[in-house]
N, C-alpha and C positions, 0 to 999 in steps of 0.2 A: 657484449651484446646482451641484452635483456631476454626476458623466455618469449615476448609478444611478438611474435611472427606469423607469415601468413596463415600456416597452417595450425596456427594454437588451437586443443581443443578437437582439431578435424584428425581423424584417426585412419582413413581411409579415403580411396578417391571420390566414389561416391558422394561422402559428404563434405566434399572440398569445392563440388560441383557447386551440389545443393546452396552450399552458404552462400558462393560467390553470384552463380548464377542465378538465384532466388530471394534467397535473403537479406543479403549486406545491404543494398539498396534501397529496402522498403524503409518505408517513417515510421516513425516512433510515435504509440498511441501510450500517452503514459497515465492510466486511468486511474490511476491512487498513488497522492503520494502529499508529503508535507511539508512542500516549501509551501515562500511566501507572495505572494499574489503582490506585495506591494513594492517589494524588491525585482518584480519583472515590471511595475509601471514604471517603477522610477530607473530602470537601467541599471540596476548597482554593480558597481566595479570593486572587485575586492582590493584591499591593499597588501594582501599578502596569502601564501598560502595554507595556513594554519586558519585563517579565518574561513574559506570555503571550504576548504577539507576537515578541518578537525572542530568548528564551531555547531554544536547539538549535535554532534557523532557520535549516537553512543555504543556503535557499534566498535568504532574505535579505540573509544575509553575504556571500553569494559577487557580489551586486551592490554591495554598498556597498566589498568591495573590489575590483571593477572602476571605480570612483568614487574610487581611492584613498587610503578611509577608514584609516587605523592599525588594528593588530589590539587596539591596547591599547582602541579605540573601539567595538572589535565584539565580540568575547570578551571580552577583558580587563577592567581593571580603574575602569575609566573610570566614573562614576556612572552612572545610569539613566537620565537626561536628555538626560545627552551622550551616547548613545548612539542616542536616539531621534531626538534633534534629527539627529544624521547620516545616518539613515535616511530621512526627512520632506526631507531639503537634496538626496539621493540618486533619491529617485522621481518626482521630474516627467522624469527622464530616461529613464525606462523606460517610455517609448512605444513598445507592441507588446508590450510583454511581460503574461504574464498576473499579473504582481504587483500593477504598478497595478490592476486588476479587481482583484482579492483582495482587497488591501486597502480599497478605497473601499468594494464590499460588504459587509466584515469591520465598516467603523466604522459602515455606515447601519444594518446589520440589529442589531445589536448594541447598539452607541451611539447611534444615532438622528443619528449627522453627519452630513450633506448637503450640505458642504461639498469641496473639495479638500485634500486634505495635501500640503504644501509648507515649503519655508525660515519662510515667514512664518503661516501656520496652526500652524504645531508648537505653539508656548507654548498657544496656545488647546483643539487638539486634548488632547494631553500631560494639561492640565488636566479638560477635559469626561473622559474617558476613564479618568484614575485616580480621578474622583469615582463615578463609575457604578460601577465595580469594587469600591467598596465596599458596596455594597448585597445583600445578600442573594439578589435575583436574577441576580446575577453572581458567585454559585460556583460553581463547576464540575458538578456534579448539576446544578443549576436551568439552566446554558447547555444541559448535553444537552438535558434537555426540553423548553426551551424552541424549539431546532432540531428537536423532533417526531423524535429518533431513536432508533428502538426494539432496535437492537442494535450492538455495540460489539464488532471482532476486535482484540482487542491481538497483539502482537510477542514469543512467551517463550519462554523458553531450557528446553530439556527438564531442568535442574538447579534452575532454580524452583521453588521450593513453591507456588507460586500462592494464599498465605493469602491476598491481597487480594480474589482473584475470589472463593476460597470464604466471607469475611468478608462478600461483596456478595449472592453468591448464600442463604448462610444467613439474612439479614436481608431476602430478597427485594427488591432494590430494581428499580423496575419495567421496567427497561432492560434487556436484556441483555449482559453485558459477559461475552465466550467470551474463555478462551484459546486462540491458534494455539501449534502443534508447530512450535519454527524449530530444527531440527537441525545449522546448519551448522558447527559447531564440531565436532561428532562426527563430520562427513562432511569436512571439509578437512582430512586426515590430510598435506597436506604443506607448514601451517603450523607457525609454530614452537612454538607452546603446545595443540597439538593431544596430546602426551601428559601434557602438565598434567592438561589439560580430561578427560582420558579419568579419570586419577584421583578428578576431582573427580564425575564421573556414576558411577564404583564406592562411593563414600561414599554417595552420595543413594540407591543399588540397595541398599546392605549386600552388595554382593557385589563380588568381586574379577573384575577383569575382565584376562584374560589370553588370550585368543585369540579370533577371529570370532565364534562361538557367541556367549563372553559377552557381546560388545558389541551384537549380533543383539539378546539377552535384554533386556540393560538398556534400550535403549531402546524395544523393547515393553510394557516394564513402565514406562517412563515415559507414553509414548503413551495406555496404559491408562487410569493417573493421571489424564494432559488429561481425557481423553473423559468421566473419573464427574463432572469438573466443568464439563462444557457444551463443549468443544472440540467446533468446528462444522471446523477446516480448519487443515492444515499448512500451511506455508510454506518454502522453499527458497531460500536466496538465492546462487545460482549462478554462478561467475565466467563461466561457457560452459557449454554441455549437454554430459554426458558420455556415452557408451555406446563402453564397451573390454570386453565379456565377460568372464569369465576364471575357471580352476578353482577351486573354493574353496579348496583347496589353495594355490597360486598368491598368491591374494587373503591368507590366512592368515599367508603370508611378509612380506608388505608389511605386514601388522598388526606384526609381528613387530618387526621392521627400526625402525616408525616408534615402536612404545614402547620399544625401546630407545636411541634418541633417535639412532638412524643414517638418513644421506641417504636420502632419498626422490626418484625419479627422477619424470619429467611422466611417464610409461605404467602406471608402478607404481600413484602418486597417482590417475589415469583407473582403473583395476582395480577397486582399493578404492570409491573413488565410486561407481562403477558397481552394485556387490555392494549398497552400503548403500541404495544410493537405489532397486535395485528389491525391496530387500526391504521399505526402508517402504511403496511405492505398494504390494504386494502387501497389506500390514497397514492401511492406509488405506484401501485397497478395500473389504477384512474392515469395518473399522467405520462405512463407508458415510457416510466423511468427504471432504471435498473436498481438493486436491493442489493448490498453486501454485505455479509456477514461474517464479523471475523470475532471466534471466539479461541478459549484456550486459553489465554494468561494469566498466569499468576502478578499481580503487579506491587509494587512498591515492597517489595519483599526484604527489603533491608530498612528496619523503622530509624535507625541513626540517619543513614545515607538520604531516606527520603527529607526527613526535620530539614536535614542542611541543603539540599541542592531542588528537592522537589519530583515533581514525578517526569518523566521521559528520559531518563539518566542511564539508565543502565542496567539499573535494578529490580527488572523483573526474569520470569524464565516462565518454562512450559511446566499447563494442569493436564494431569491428566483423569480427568472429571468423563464419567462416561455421560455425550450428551445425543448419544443416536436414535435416541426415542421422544426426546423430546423435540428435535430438529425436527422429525417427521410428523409429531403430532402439530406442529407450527406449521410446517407448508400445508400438509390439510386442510388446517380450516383455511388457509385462504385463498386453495384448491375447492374444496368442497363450497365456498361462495362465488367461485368464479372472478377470484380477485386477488389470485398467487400472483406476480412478476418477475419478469426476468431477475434471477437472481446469481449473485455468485456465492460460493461457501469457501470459506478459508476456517481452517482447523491449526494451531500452532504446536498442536502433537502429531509429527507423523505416524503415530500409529492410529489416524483415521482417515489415512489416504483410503484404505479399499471400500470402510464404513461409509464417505462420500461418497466413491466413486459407484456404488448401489442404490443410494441414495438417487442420486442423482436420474437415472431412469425409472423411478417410481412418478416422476413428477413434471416430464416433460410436456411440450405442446406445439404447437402449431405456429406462434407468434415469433419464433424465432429458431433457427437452426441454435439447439446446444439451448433451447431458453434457461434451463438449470444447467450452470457452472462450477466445476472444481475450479477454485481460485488456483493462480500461481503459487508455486512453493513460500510459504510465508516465514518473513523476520527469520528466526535463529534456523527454518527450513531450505534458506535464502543462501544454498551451496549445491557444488557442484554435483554429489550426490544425493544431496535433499530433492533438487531438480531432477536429476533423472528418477531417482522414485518417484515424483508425483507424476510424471509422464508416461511411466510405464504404466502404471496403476490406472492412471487414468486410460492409457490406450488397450489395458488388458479389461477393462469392464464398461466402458463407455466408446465415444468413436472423438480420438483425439484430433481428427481434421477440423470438429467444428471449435476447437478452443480457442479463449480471443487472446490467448498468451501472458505476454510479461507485462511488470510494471515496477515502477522502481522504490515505491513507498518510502521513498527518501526525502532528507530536509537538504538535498546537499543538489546545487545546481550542474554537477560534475558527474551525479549516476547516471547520465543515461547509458554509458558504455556495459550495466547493468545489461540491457537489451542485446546488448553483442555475443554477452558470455553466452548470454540464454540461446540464443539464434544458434549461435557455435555448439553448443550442448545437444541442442536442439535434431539439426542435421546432424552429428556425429551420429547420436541412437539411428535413427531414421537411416540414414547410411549403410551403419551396421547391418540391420535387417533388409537393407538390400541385397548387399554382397552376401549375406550368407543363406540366398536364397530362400528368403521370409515374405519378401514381396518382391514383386517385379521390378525390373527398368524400366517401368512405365514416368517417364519425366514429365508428360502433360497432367499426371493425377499425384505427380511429387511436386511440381512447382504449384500444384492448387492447396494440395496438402501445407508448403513452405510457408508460400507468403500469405496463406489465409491464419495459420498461427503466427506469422512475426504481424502484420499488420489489417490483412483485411476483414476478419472475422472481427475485430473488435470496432471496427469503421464500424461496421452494419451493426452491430450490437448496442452501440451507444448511440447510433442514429447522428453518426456525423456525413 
């Protein structure tokens, strides 16, 4: 027998109640994450399971080659077996980590194994697993539904056409699949294909873009775009928080400098950011869309590894850049114009869970219960202790009933059992402080408490 049983996770009755009677049940609002929108129109059926589980996993790869797998064994060129069999030889080592969990979840809810994966399971799992994936309940439509989830934020680049969403949404399918606004290419003005990319957002505008103004334009008129086709929330992905004021004038030079394909300084690159990012949160105010901000990473931190595979691989890890002053001097000003938005904040150090969670009641309002968000425990914070500290944290300096919860920021159609752990996590704490006389057995202000973090706080949040 495998460890996934009822009670996984539930450590007491209390929160055996909670999950069941609460929890388990509710749908899944999965509001950030990085599959593919085109791969839910067209239905895609895997042919095996190495390709849904271990294809852009890098959460995967980055253990198997701490395991000292070959890369030809993980990315490369290696067949699909032997790649899987390496991962299966690789995970009984990964005690403590939340992969094991994942995965054992991933095969029982899914595949119905109940078994261990291991060196000597592989051949059998391997097998059970690319049988089932042939079956018509295992294409990707029928897994969403089957997970009970009623709405989908993918990862798009404001130069997207977004035919697929609107191909989903014209044919009504009954899911929600929003695009988010992910800007960072038009805001890292001191990367190096940043006056590429500006080219390529003047082609999609039909307009030429040559100073502030027009890059202002175009990407409001992209933003627009999103929003007629269901865009529920931007997204940001930030190396650090910026806030460096500066004239528009000023700001205008360093546009200047950096389409002409001349150095960009760090205070310059800070200006420019600055300019762009509070003119989106001002325009995402306007459309009464949500703002996420996820900063913290250190990325492409291995320059060999990036040359050869590229970026989303494996190869970053956690800054710890102190950014608590400049996060607040950025919601200000767009507090201080009456043009802040529902925002959520994700930090990929946890040691700015409490920094947040202070934050966060500096800058609340009226437009929404919880309008400033602690994000869910993010990427390498994405365990089972990482999760209960952002929950504490959050519940010890904020009020953790209005949180809109989990989400699976995954490329892989098979997380959403992601949202079980969490639930399970979830109730266990809450539980806890039942039974040990911290709050009451009041069940009508614990099921409001439940199912407003597994599902309905983030319905009203994102205005579905």
């Amino acid at each position: 027998m495998g460890i996934v049983n009822d009670t996984f996770m539930l450590k007491n009755k209390t929160a055996e109640k909670l999950y069941f009677d609460y929890a388990a049940g509710m749908p899944i609002i999965d509001y950030h994450c990085h599959i593919n929108p085109r791969e839910i129109y067209e239905d895609r059926k895997f042919d095996n399971i190495t390709q849904i589980w271990l294809g852009g996993d890098h959460y995967k790869w980055r253990l198997m080659r701490s395991n000292g797998v070959p890369e030809e064994e993980i990315t490369g060129s290696a067949d699909d077996y032997t790649k899987f069999l390496r991962f299966a030889e690789m995970l009984p080592k990964a005690i403590g980590n939340p992969m094991y969990h994942w995965c054992h979840l991933e095969l029982k809810r899914y595949f119905g194994y109940d078994g261990i994966l291991n060196e000597k399971t592989a051949k059998e799992v391997y097998g059970l697993c690319n049988a089932k994936l042939q079956s018509d309940g295992m294409s990707v439509r029928n897994i969403i539904k089957k997970s009970n989830v009623k709405m989908i934020g993918t990862t798009d680049d404001p130069i997207d056409d977004l035919c697929w969403h609107k191909k989903l949404k014209d044919e009504s399918f009954e899911v929600c699949v929003a695009p988010s606004f992910r800007p960072d290419k038009a805001v890292n003005i001191d990367k190096p294909e940043f006056a590429d990319y500006v080219k390529k957002l003047s082609e999609v505008c039909k307009t030429e873009i040559r100073n502030l103004d027009d890059i202002k334009s175009a990407l409001a008129k992209r933003l627009d775009y999103f929003c007629e086709l269901g865009c529920r929330a931007t997204d940001h992905g930030l190396d650090y928080v910026v806030y460096a004021p500066a004239t528009g004038f000023a700001v205008n030079a360093v546009l200047q400098k950096a389409l002409n394909g001349e150095h960009i300084t760090k205070n310059e690159a800070d200006m420019y950011k600055t300019e762009i990012m509070l003119f989106l949160g001002e325009k995402i105010a306007e459309k009464g869309i949500v703002m996420q901000l996820h900063y913290g990473a250190q990325r492409n931190t291995n320059s060999k590894m990036f040359r050869a595979l590229g970026p989303d691989t494996g190869f970053d890890c956690i800054s710890v850049r102190d950014c608590g002053e400049a996060l607040t001097g950025f919601l200000n000003a767009l507090e201080v114009k009456g043009k802040l938005p529902k925002t959520v904040i994700y930090s990929l150090n946890p040691g700015d869970d409490q920094m947040i969670d202070t934050v966060l009641g500096c800058f609340q309002g009226t437009e929404a219960a919880g309008k400033i968000q602690h994000g869910s425990a993010w990427w390498f914070n994405d365990t089972k202790s990482g999760m209960e500290a952002q929950l504490k944290s959050l519940a010890n300096l904020s009020l953790l009933g209005n949180f809109v919860g989990m989400l699976t920021d995954s490329r892989s159609f098979l997380s959403y059992t992601r949202h079980e752990y969490f639930r399970r996590i979830l109730c266990n704490i809450i539980g806890g402080w039942v039974e040990s006389g911290e709050y009451p057995e009041d069940f009508e202000a614990l099921k409001t408490i439940v199912e407003g973090i597994s599902y309905k706080n983030a319905e009203k949040y994102f205005n579905l």
